[in-house]
N, C-alpha and C positions, 0 to 999 in steps of 0.2 A: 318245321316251317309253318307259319300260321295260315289261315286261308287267305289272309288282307297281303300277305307279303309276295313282292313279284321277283322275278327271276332276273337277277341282276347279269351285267357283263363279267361282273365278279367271281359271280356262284360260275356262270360258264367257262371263265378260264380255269377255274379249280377243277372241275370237270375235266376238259381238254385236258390238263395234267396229268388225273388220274386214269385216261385211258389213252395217257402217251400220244394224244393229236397235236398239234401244230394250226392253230385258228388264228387267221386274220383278224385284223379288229372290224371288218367288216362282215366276215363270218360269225364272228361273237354277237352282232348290234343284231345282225340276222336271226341266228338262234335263241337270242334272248325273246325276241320280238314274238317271236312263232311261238318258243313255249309259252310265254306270256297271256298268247292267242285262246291256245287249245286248254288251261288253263281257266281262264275266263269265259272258254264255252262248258267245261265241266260244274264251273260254281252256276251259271245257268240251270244245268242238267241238275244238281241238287235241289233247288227250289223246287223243281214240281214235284205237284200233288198225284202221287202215285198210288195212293190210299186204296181205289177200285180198282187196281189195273193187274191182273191175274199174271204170277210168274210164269215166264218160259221156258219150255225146256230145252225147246230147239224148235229156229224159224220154220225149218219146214218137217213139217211131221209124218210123213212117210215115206223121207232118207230113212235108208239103211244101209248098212254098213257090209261091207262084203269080205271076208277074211278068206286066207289062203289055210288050208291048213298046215299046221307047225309041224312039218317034217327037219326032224336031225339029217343030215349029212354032213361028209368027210371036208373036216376045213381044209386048207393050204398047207404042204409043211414048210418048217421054215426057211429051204432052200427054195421052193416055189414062191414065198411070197417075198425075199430077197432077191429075186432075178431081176426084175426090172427095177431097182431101184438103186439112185447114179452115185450114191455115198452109203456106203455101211461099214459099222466096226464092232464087231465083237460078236456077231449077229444079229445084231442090231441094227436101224436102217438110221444113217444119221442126217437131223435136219440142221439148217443153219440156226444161231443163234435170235432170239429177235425180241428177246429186253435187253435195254442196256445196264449196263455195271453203274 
């Protein structure tokens, strides 16, 4: 896609397609419009002149990050972690289908 070229109802039903949605054509006019948007604020955001302006590593610089430590323990076995669960075959826990053929 070029940077001149915008975000057609087209490219968004091809989309919608490809992750199996179901878009109104008002939904479509919507989505097109918005990316179109955010889009057009990023070719903005390329123009400036960033030349002086020192990389960041992160906004605030004395967040730290707090970890647990990585202790192993005994997983579920797997009659434990089949007990609550309302379909299983094989011991396996089965989910319903949810692409279509």
């Amino acid at each position: 896609m070029t940077n001149d070229k915008e975000i057609s109802k087209d490219i968004i039903e091809q989309i919608a397609d490809l992750a199996l949605l179901e878009l109104t054509p008002e939904e479509k006019e919507t989505f097109s419009k918005q990316l179109n948007s955010i889009l057009s604020y990023f070719k903005k955001l390329n123009n400036l002149d960033t030349e002086n302006v020192e990389p960041t590593r992160h906004p605030i610089e004395e967040l730290k990050n707090v970890f647990r430590e990585d202790k192993p323990w005994e997983g579920l076995s797997q009659e434990e972690a089949l007990k609550n669960a309302q379909h299983t075959k094989d011991g396996y826990i089965k989910a319903p289908r949810i692409l279509k053929e």
